[in-house]
N, C-alpha and C positions, 0 to 999 in steps of 0.2 A: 474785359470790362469788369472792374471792380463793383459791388453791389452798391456801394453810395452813390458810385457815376452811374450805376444802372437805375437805383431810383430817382438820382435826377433827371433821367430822360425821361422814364416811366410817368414823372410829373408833368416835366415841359410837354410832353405828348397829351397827357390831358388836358392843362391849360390851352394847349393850342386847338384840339380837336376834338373835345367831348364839352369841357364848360362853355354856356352859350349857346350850344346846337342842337340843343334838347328839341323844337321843332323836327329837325333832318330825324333826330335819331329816334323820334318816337310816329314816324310817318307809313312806317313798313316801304322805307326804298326800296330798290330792289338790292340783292346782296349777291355777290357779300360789297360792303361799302367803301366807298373808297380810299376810307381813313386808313384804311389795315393795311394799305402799303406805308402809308405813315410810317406805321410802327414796325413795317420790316426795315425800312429805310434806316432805321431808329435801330437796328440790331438786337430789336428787341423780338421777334418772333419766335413763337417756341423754345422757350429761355430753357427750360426744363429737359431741353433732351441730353443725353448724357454725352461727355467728352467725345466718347469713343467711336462716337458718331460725327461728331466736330459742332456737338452741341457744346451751350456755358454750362451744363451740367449743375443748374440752379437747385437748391432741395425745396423739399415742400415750404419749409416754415418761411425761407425767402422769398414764397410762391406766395402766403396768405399775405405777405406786406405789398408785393407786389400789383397785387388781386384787388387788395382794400384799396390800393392809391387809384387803379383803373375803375370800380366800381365807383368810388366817391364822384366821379366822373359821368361813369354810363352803366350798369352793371349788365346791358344788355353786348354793349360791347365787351365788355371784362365775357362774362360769357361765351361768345364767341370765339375772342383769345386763348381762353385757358381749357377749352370742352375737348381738344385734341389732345389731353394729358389722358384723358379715359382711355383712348385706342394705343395710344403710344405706347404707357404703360404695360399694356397687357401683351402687346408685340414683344415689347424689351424684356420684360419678365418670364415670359412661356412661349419665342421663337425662337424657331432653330437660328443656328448661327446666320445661314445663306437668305432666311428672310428678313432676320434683322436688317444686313445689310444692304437690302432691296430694296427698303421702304423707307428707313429712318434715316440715311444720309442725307437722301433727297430732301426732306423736309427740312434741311437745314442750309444744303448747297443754292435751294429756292425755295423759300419760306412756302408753306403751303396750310390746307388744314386737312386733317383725318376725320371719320367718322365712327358711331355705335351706331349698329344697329338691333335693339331690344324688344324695346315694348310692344306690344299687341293690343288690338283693341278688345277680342271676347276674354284674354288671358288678364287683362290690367296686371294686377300686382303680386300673380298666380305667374308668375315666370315657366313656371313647370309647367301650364296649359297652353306653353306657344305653340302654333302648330305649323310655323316656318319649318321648314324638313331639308335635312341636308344627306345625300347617299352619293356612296359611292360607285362610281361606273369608272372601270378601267384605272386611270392612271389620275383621273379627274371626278372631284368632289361638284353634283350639281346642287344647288339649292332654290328652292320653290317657296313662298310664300309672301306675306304682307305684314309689313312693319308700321306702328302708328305715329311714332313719332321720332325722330331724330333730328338731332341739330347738328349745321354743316353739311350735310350729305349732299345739298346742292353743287356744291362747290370743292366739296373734298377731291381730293389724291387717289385715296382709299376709303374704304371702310373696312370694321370686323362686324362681321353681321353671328350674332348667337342664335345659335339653330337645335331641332329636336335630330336626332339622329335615326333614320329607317334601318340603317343596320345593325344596329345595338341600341335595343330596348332600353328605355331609362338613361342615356346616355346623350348628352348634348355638348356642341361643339363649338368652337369660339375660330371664325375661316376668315382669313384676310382675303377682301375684294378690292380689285382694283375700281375706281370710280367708273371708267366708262365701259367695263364690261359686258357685253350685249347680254341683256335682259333686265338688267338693274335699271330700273325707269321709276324717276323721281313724279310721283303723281299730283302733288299738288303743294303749297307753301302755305303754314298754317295760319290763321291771321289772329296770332295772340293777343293777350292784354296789355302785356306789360314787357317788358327787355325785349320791344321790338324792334331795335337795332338786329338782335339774333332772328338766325331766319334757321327755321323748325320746319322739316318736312315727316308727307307720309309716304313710304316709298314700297312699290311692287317690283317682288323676286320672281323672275319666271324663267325658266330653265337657266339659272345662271352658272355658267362654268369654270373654274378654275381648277390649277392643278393642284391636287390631293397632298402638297408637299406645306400646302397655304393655311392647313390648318395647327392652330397653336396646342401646346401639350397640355392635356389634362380636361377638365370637365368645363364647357363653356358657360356651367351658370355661375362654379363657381373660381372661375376667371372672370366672370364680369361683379360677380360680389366683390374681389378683389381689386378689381379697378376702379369699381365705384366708391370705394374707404376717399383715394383720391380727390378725384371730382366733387366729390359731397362736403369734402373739408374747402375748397375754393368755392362751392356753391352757398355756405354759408357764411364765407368770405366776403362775398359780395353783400349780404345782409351789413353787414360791418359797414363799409363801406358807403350804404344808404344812410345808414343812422348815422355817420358821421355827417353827411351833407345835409341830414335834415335838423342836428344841430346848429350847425354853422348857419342856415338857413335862418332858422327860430332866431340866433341871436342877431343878426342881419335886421331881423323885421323888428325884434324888441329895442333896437336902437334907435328906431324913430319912431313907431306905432305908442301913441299916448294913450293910458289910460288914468282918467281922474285926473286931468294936468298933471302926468308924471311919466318919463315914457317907460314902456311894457318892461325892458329890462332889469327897473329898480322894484319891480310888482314880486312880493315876497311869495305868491302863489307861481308867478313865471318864474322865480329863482329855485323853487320846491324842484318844478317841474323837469328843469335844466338842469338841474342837481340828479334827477333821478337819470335823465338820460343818460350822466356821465357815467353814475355809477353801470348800468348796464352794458355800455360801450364797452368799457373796462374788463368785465367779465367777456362776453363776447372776442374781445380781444384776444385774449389769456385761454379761452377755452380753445379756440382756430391756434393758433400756435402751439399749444399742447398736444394738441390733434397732429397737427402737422411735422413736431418733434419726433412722436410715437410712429410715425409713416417713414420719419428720414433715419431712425435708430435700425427699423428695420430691414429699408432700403441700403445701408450701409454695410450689411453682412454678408458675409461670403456664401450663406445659404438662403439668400433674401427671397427666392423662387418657395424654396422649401416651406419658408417660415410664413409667409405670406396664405400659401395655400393651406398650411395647416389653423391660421388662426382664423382665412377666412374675412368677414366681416368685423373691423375694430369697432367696439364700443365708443370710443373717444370722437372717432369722424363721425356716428350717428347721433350722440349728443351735442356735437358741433351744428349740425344740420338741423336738428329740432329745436335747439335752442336760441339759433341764432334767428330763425326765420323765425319763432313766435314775438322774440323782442325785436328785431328789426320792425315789422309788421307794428307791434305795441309803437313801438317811437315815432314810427312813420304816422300809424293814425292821428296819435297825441300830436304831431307836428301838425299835422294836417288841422285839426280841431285849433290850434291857438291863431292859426289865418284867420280864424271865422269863412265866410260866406266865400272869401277871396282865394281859401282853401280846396271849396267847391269845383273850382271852375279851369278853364285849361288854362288861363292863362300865367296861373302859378305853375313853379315846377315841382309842389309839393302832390300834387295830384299825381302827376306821373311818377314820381320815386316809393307811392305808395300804391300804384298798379303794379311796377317793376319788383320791390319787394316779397309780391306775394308767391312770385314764383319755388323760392326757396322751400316754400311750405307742400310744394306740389308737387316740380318735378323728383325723379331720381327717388321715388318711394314717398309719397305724403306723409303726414305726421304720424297718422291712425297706423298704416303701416309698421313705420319704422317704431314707434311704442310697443307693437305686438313682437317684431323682430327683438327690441330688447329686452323684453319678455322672456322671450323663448329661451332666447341665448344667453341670457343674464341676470336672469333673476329667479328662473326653476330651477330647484335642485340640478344638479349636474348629471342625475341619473336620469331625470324628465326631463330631458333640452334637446330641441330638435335638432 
């Protein structure tokens, strides 16, 4: 499938199953939903895994157009869609050969999803204070603890669950789990705000076993810094993708809403306002495909493992991510405020694109965070940078 046939499914799949069903998709069904075989149906699942798997081996920046068309849509579904590029990634980049191919064909010979599992609730955004533990007994890696949030894990394949290590101090692991693994027990489904078409759980680790061959090479936090450059560039993707519909929206309403006997669209104060949203889109745009270039430049090399782990955390996918979520969020408001009162209320779907929005801002590091991260790594002297 050539990428203009691909984003013409990628569309028809939205006009037929995201626009209009804002009700379904903001009801907390239960998941995963039904539409997502739509879109395998649609040969559209997991576009991003690589050939050699008998993925389309999609790159990123075709990933944030892709992302923007499904988010203009749902961005809770876009979400769901694309949050199996975290695990994937970090498989295809730092597994051995025989797990790669254990995990990643499947997902593409029957469209599935993967999982992370990270965060913590006393560690928040202190990664280094998780106290999920992974040790080795024999020939098999157990792991023990509690994770607070993760999306997909209901329904995943697998997961990679990032863990503290008990047999080397200071040293943490990044361990592929198969989904029904005995002990791995999904405790509860969280009832968010916003993108709740995605279904986010909290999930308890209690003696869970797998063989010691399942762990990925190198240090699991920063394998999952590495994964998250990813994710955080389609997670402010979908920002994009909001402010697009809450454009289209505004001009929608300004077409028939009068004000002064004249309707809202010829209001030189509504023309300002639409004028700035575009110019923001624009940037927004421009920043996610930039981001997403710098990911497929380095994706593209023959020491793409190497280079990855050496640089770590990209600057570009965390100014992608701050940037996009505080103006989605601005646009979204702004749209919401020229509804008036009608803005308010459920029965517009400006309300709901500016609950779903906010997520941007929170998950995968909040702003406060990722500011100090760029901080550290970007703006102190090279001799003071943690």
């Amino acid at each position: 499938m050539h990428q203009a046939e691909r984003m013409g499914a990628v569309q028809d799949f939205v006009r037929k199953e995201l626009i209009g069903q804002e009700a379904v998709l903001d009801s907390l069904s239960d998941a995963p939903l039904p539409l997502y075989k739509s879109f395998t149906d649609a040969g559209l699942a997991n576009w991003w895994l690589p050939e050699q798997y008998g993925g389309a081996g999609v790159g990123l920046e075709d990933s944030v157009r892709i992302v923007s068309a499904l988010s203009y849509g749902d961005a809770g579904a876009a979400f769901t869609l694309f949050m199996t590029v975290l695990a994937t990634n970090m498989v295809n980049l730092y597994g051995s050969a025989e797990l790669k191919q254990k995990y990643l064909p499947g997902l593409v010979r029957n469209p599935g999803f993967c999982a992370t599992l990270g965060s913590e609730h006393e560690a928040g955004s202190e990664l280094g204070r998780m106290t999920t533990t992974v040790r080795r007994e024999g020939d098999d890696l157990v792991l023990d603890g509690r994770k607070a949030f993760s999306t997909n894990t209901g329904f995943a394949r697998f997961v990679v669950v990032i863990a503290r290590s008990t047999d080397e101090p200071g040293d943490y692991k990044a361990v592929v789990v198969p989904r029904d693994t005995p002990g791995l027990v999904v405790e509860k489904r969280w009832d968010v705000i916003g993108v709740r078409s995605s279904a986010t759980y909290e999930v308890l680790l209690e003696g869970v076993r797998v063989p010691a061959d399942h762990a990925l090479t190198g240090n699991g936090l920063r394998l999952l810094e590495i994964g998250l450059n990813a994710s955080r560039i389609l997670i402010a993707t979908t920002a994009l993708g909001i402010a697009r519909r809450v454009r289209d929206l505004c001009m929608d309403y300004a077409a028939t809403k009068q004000i002064k006997g004249a309707p809202l669209e010829d209001n030189p104060v509504f023309a300002a306002r639409l004028g700035q949203f575009e110019m923001q889109i624009d940037v927004m745009t421009h920043q996610c495909l930039a981001a997403a270039r710098e990911w497929d430049e380095i994706a593209a090399r023959p020491d793409a493992a190497q280079e990855f782990y050496r640089r770590g955390t990209l600057k570009s996918a965390l100014a992608a991510k701050m940037f996009c979520g505080q103006t989605g969020f601005d646009i979204a408001a702004a749209g919401s405020e020229l509804f008036g009162g009608h803005g308010y209320t459920h029965d517009s779907v400006i309300g709901k694109l500016l609950r779903d929005v906010r997520y941007v801002s929170i998950v995968e590091g909040g702003d406060d965070v990722l500011r100090e991260l760029v901080y550290n790594r970007y703006v102190l002297p090279a001799a003071n940078r943690g």
